[in-house]
C-alpha positions in Angstrom: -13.7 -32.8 3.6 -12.0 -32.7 6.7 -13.0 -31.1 10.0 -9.8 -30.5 11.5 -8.5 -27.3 12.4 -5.5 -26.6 9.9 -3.7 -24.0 8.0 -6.2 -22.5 5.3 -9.4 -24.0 6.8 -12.4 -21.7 8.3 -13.3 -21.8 11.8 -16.2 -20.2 13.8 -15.8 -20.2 17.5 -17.2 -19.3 21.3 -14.8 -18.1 23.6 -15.0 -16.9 27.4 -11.8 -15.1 28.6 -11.3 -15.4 32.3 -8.5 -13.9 34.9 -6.8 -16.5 36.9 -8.8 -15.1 39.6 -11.6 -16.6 38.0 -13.5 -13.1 36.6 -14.7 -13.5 33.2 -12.9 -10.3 30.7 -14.4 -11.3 27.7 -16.6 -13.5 25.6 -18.0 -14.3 22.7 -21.8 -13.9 23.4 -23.9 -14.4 20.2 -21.3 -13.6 17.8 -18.4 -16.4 17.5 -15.2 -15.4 16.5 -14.3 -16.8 13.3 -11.4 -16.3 11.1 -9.1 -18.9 8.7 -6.7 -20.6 10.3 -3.0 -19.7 9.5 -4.3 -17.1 7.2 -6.2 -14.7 9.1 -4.2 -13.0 11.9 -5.7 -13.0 15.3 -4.5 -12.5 18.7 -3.7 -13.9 21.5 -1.7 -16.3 19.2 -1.5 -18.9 22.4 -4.9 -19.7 21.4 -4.8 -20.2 17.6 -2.0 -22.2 18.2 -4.5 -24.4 20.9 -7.1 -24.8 18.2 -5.0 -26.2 16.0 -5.2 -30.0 15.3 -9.1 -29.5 17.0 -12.0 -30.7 15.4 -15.6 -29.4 14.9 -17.6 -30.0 17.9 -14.6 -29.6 20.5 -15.0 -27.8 24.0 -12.0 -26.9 25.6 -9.4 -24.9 28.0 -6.6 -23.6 27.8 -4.0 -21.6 30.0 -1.7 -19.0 28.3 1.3 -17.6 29.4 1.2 -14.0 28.9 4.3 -14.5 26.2 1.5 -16.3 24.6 -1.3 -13.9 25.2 -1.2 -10.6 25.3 3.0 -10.1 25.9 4.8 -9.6 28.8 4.4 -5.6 30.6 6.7 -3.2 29.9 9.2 -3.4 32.7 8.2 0.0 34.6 5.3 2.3 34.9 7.9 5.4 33.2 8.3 2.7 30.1 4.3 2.1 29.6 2.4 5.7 30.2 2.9 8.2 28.1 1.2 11.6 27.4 1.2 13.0 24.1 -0.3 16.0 21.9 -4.1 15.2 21.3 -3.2 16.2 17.4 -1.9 13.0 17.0 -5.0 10.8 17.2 -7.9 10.9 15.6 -10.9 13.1 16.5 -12.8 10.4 18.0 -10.9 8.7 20.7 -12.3 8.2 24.0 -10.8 6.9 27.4 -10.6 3.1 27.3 -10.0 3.1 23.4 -7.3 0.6 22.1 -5.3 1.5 19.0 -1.7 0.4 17.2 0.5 2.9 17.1 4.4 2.7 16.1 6.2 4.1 18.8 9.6 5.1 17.9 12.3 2.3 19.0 9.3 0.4 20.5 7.9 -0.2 17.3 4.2 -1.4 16.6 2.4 -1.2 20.0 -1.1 -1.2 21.5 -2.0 2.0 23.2 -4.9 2.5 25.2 -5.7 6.0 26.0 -6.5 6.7 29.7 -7.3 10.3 29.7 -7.6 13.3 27.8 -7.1 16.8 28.9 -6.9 19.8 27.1 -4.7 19.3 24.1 -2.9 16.1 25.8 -4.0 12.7 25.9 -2.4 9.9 28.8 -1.8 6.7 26.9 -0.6 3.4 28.2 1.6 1.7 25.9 1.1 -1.8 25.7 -2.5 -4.2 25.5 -4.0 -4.1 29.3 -3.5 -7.8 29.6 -0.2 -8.0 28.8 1.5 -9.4 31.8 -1.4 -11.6 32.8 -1.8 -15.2 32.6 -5.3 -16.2 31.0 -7.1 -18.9 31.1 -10.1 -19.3 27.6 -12.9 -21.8 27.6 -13.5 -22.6 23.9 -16.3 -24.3 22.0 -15.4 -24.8 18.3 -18.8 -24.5 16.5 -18.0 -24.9 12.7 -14.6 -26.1 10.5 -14.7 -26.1 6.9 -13.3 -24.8 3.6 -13.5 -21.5 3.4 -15.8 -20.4 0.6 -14.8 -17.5 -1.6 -16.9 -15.0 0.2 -14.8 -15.6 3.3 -11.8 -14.8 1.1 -12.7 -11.6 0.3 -14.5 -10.8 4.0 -10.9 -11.8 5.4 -8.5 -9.9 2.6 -10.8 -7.0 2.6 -10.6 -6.7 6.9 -7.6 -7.3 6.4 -6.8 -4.4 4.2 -8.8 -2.0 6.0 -6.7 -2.6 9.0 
């Protein structure tokens, strides 16, 4: 039984997500991230593509471009904030709220919403790191077969989504 990160393989991991100015924008905490490698969808797809190859036990860094994190901004503040009728959402949204949303020629996007006023709601399309550079600090806590609970955990997130 191998313990090296590869397509089909279950892995359970601590991450800390800093800015290149050094502040931390996300972590982990007691809950590892875990998901099967190749299988299970996860983003930024920089850093699925670090693990791979890594074994059990590995602590690590990594750098990724924002083509590899989060995707480059939209080039101009008219192209990324939008506002749009409050009917389209659903009831419980809230400012700071990410969704997906297909947005005409843009296609599949993240929006987050920024504000909500009467009947309108102030979106920004695209995820709010997009553009940046981050750098992840990674500690790969488990690697194994996936067992057939993990199957159905993944396939039925998965279908939910």
């Amino acid at each position: 039984m191998s313990d090296i990160i590869e397509n089909g393989k279950f892995v359970s991991f601590h991450f800390t997500m800093y800015s290149m100015d050094g502040d931390v924008l996300g972590n982990t905490d007691d809950q590892p991230m875990r998901y099967i490698h190749g299988v299970t969808p996860f983003e930024p797809i920089g850093l699925a593509e670090f693990l791979d190859g890594k074994v059990n036990g590995f602590f690590g860094e990594v750098v990724l471009p924002p083509e590899k994190a989060y995707g480059e901004a939209l080039a101009s503040k008219e192209d990324s904030i939008a506002v749009l009728p409050i009917d389209a959402f659903p009831e419980d949204i809230v400012p700071g709220m990410t969704l997906m949303a297909q947005i005409g020629d843009k296609g599949e996007l993240p929006i987050t919403i920024m504000d909500i006023r009467d009947s309108q709601v102030m979106v920004h399309y695209g995820h709010p790191l997009a553009g940046h550079s981050l750098r992840f600090e990674v500690t790969i806590i488990d690697v194994r077969d996936p067992t057939p609970e993990d199957m159905a955990f993944f396939q039925q997130a998965e279908s939910s989504s």
